[in-house]
C-alpha positions in Angstrom: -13.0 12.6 40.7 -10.9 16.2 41.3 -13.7 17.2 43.0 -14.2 14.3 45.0 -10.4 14.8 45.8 -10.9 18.4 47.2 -14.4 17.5 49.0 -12.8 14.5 50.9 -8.8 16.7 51.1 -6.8 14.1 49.3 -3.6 15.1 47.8 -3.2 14.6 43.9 0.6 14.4 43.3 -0.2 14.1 39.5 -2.8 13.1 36.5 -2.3 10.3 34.2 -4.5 9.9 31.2 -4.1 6.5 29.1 -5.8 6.0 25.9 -4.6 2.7 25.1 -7.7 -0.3 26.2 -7.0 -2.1 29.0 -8.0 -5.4 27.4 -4.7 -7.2 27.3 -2.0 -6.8 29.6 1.4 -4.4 29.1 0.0 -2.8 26.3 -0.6 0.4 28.2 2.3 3.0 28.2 1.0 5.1 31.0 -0.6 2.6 33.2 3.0 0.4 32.8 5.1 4.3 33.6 2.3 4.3 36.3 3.3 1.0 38.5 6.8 2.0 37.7 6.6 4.8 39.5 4.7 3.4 42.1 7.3 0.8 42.6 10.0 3.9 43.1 7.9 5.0 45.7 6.6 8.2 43.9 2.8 7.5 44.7 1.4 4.9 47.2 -2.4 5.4 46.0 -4.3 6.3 42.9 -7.6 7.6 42.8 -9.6 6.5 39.5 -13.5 6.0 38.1 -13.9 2.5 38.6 -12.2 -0.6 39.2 -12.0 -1.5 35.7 -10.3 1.4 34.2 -7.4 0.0 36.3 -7.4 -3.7 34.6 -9.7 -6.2 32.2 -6.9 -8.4 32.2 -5.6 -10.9 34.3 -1.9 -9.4 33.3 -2.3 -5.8 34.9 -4.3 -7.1 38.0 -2.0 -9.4 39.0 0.5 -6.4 39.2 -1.7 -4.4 40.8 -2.2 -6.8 43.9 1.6 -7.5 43.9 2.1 -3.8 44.7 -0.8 -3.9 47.2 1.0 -7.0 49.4 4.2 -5.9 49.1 2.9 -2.1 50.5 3.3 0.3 47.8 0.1 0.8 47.1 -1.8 1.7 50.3 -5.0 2.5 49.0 -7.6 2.6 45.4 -10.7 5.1 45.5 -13.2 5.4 43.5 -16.3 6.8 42.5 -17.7 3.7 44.6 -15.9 1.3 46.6 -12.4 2.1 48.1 -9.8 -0.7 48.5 -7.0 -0.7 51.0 -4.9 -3.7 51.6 -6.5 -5.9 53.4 -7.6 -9.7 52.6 -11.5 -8.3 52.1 -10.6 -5.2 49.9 -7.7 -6.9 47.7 -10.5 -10.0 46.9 -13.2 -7.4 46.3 -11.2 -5.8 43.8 -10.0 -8.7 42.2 -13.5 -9.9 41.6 -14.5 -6.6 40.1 -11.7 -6.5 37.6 -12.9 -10.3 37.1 -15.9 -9.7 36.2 -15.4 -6.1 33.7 -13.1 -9.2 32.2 -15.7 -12.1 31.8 -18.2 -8.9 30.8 -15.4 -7.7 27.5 -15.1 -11.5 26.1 -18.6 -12.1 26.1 -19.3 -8.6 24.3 -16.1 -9.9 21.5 -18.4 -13.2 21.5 -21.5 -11.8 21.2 -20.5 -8.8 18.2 -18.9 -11.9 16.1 -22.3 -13.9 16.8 -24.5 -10.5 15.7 -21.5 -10.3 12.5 -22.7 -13.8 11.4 -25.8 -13.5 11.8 -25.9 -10.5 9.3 -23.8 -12.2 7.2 -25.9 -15.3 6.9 -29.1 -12.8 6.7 -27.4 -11.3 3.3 -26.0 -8.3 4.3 -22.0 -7.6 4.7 -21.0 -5.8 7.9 -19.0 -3.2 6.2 -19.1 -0.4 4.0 -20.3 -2.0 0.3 -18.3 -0.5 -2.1 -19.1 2.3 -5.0 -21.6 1.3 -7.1 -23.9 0.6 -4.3 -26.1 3.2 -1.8 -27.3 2.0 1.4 -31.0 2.8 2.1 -30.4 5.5 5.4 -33.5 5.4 6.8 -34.2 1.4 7.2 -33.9 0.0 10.6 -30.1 -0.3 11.4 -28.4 -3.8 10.9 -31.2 -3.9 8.0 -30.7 -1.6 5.6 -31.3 -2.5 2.2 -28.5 -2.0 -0.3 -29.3 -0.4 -3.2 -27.4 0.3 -7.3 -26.1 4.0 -7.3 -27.8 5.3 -10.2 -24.8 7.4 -10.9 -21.8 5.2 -9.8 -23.5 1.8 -11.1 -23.4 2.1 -14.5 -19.9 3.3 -15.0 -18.5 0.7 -12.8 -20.7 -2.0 -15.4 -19.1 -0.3 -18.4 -15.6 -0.3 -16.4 -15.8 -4.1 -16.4 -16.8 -4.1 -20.1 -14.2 -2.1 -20.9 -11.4 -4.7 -19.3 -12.8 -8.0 -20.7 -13.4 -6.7 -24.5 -11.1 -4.1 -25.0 -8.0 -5.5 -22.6 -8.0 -2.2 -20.5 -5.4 -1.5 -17.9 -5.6 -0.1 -14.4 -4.3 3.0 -16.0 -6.3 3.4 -18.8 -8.8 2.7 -16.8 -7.6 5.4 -14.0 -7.3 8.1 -17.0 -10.5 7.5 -18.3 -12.2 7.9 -14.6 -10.5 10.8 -13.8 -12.5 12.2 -17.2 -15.9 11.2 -15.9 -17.0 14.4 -13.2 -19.3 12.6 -11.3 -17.4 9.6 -10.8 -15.5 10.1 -7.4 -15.4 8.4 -4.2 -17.7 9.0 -1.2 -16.0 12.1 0.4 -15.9 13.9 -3.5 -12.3 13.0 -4.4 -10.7 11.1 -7.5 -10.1 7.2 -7.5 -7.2 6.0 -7.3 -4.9 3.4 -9.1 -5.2 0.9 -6.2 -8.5 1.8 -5.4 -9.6 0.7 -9.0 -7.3 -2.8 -8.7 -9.1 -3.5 -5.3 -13.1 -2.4 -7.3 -11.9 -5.1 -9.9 -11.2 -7.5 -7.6 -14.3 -6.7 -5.5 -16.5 -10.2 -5.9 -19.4 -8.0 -4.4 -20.7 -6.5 -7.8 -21.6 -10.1 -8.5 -24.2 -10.9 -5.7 -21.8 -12.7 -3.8 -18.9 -12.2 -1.2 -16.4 -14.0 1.2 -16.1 -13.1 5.1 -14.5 -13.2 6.5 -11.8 -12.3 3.7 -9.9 -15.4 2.8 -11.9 -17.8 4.6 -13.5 -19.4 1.6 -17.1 -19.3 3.1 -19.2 -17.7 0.4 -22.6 -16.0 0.9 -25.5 -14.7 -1.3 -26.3 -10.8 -1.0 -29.3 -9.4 -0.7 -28.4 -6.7 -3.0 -28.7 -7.0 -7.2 -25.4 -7.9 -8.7 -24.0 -5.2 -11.3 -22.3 -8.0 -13.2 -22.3 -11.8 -13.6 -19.5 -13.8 -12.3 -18.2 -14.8 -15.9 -17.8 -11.4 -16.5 -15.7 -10.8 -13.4 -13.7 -13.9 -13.9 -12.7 -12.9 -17.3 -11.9 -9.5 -15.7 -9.7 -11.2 -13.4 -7.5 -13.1 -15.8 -7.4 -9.9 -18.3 -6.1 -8.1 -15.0 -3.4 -10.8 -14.3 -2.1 -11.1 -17.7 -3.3 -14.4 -18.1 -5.3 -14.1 -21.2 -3.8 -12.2 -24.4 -4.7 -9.0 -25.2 -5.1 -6.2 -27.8 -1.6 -3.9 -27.4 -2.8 -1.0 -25.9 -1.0 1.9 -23.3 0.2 0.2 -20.1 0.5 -3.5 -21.6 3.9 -2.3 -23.6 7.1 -2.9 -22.4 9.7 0.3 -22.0 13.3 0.4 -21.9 13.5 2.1 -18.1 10.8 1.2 -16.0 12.0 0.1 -12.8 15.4 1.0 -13.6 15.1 4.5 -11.7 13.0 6.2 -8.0 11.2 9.2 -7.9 13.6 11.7 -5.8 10.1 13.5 -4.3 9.1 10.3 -2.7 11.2 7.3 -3.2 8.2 5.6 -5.4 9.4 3.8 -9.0 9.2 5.2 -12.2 6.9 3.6 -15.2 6.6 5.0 -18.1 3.5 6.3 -20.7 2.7 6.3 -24.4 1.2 8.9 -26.0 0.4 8.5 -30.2 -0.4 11.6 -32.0 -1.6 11.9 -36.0 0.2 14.6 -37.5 -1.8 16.3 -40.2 -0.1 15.1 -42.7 -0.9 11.3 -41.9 2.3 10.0 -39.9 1.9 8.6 -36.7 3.9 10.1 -33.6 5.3 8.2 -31.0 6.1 10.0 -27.4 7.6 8.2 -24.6 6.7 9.8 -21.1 8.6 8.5 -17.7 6.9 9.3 -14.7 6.6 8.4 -10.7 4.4 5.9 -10.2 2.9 7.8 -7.2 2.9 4.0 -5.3 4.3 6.1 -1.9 2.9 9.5 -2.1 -0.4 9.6 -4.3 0.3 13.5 -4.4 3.9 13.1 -5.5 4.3 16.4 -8.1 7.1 14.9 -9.8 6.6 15.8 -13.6 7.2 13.3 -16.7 10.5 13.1 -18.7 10.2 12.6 -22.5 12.6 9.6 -23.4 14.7 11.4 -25.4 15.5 13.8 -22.9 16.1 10.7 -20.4 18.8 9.3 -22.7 20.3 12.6 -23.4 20.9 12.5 -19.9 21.7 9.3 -19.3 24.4 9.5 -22.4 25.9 12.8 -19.8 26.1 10.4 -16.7 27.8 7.2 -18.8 30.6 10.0 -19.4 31.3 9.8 -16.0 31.0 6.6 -14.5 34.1 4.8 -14.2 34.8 2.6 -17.0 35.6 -0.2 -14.7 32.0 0.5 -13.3 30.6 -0.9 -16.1 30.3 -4.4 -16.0 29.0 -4.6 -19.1 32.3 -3.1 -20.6 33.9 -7.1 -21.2 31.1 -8.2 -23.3 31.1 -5.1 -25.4 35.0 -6.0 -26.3 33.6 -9.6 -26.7 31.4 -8.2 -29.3 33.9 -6.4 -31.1 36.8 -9.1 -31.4 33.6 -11.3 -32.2 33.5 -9.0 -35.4 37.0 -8.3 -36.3 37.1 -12.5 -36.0 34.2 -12.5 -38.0 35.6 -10.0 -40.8 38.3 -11.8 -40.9 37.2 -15.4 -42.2 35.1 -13.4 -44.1 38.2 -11.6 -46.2 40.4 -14.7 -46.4 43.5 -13.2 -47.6 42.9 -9.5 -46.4 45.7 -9.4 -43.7 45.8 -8.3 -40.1 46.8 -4.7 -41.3 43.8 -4.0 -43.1 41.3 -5.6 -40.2 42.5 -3.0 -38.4 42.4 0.1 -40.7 38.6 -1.1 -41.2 38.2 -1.4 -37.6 39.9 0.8 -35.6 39.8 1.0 -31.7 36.5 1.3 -30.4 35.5 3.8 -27.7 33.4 1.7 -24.9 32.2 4.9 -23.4 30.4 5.3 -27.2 29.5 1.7 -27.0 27.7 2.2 -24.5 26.0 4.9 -25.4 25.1 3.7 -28.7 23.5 0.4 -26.7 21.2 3.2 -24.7 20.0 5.0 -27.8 19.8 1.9 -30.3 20.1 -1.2 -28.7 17.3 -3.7 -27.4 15.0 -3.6 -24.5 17.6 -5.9 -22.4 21.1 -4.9 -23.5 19.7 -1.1 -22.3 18.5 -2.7 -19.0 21.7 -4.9 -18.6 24.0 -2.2 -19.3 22.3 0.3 -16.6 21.8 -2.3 -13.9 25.5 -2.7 -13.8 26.0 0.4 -12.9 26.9 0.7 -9.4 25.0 4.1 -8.4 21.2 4.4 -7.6 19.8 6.5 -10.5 17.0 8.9 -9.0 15.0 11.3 -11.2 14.1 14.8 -9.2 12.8 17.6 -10.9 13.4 15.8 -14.5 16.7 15.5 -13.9 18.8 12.1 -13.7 20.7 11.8 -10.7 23.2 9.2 -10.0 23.2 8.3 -6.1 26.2 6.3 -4.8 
């Protein structure tokens, strides 16, 4: 068109190049800038391919004309017909932006017709997931789909591995990340969510729903790597519905969801690691750790627990003691007891309640609660404390 600009003398004042479709109207930043400008009075033509990069839509047409009766557009060229306002040229043009209309909704009709045909024919229109090869050099639209030799059998053992010995995503994810050959198409490591949405993936059993959600179910052409009572029990080990052995990841921790990962604002969950000692005891370690949920590359290392209490014990010192909301019911708890001692003595009088309890500190209280007390007086106690506690570079933070 630039040359067709120099070979006929035309003047281009400037060139606008819009990458948005012109299927629905206003939807297009340059081509709405455009008639803005033409409005001002900054252009009163445009030269352009065709008639239908201008407008599919009755929206942007309409506009179009509108600047073409009231004068500020004076004339359209293109690579074939050239419209200038006049009755003939204005209904020309409308019937060629028409018709590159009534052309795009009977393509959207006829690639959703083509869709269900291939769905009814046994084959989904979209990528099938691991575990499954498609044959390259069949016909296109029917290409069979065949069991990856190499992806297959893991993914079979993965589903074994849920519904008879109560595996987690991450137990899952760890043991994954151990098998070499197991990656995704472009060579990388699965991830968490990857592995919920592979458990959750109906196609390993010969069957699938399309669209998703729609509840119309179809029978693949492709051999299913597990039955469906397998992945139904899959499903409810998954969801917690069934009880399981008590294995990593089914436990519940003191902290999780207490802190946020400084690196990228993802929450922290927490890992168990048992060790033998060679002398027969059985070690316990405590890991907390971002749960990578917004940054899959988050290098935020783990925090043992003890070093987590150590510092939360640090940061207790010097929240407000008013902060803590949780400060009444500790002095509930200890004039419950000093109550409690004394029905118990009978005759031991005031004075000696109080030499066998003397003032408590509440700052120690609450420390003590952190280190020894139960699953929710730890969580109580830190969710009333007013400031966002972050962990950044294994250190605990607390944010205002």
């Amino acid at each position: 068109m630039l040359e067709q600009s120099a070979r006929d003398g035309l003047n281009i004042a400037e060139v606008r190049k819009e990458s948005h479709s012109a299927k629905s109207s206003g939807t297009r930043p340059e081509f709405n800038r455009l008639m803005a400008d033409i409005r001002n009075g900054k252009f009163d033509a445009i030269l352009t391919w065709a008639a239908d990069r201008l407008s599919r839509n009755a929206g942007d047409l309409g506009t179009i004309v509108d600047l073409m009766d009231q004068g500020h557009i004076k004339d359209i060229r293109t690579n074939g017909p050239r419209f200038t306002n006049s009755p003939s040229d204005k209904f020309m043009l409308m019937m060629l932006c028409s018709q590159a209309k009534l052309e795009n909704d009977n393509k959207g009709i006829n690639v959703k017709r083509g869709l269900r045909t291939k769905v009814e024919m046994g084959f989904r229109p979209n990528m099938s997931p691991l575990g499954y090869l498609h044959d390259k050099y069949a016909d296109k639209g029917s290409r069979t789909i065949n069991i990856d030799p190499v992806r297959g059998p893991v993914i079979q053992e993965m589903f074994q591995k849920i519904t008879k010995e109560g595996w987690t995503g991450r137990d899952l994810k760890r043991w994954l990340d151990g098998e070499k050959l197991f990656t995704t198409r472009k060579g990388k490591k699965v991830s968490l969510s990857m592995i919920y949405r592979m458990v959750d993936n109906s196609f390993y059993t010969g069957r699938y729903e399309f669209p998703q959600g729609s509840g119309k179910w179809f029978t693949g052409k492709h051999e299913a790597l597990i039955t469906k009572e397998i992945f139904d029990r899959a499903q409810e080990v998954m969801k917690g519905n069934l009880k399981g052995p008590k294995i990593a990841g089914t436990k519940e921790f003191g902290f999780t969801k207490m802190f946020k990962c400084g690196s990228c604002g993802s929450g922290i969950t927490a890992d168990e690691k048992i060790k033998r000692l060679k002398d027969g005891t059985i070690k316990r370690y405590v890991y907390y750790g971002c749960n990578k949920k917004w940054m899959t590359g988050c290098k935020e290392p783990y925090l043992r627990e003890e070093e987590l209490l150590s510092q939360l014990c640090k940061i207790i010192d010097k929240v407000d003691i008013d902060e803590l909301a949780a400060v009444d019911r500790i002095k509930q708890e200890i004039e419950r007891l000093r109550k409690m001692i004394s029905s118990l003595g009978g005759h031991v009088a005031t004075e000696k309640i109080a030499e066998m309890m003397p003032d408590i500190d509440v700052y120690a209280c609450a420390k003590y609660i952190l280190k020894e007390g139960t699953r929710e007086e730890k969580r109580d106690l830190l969710e009333h404390i007013k400031s966002t506690l972050i962990i950044t570079n294994g250190k605990v933070e607390a944010i205002s």
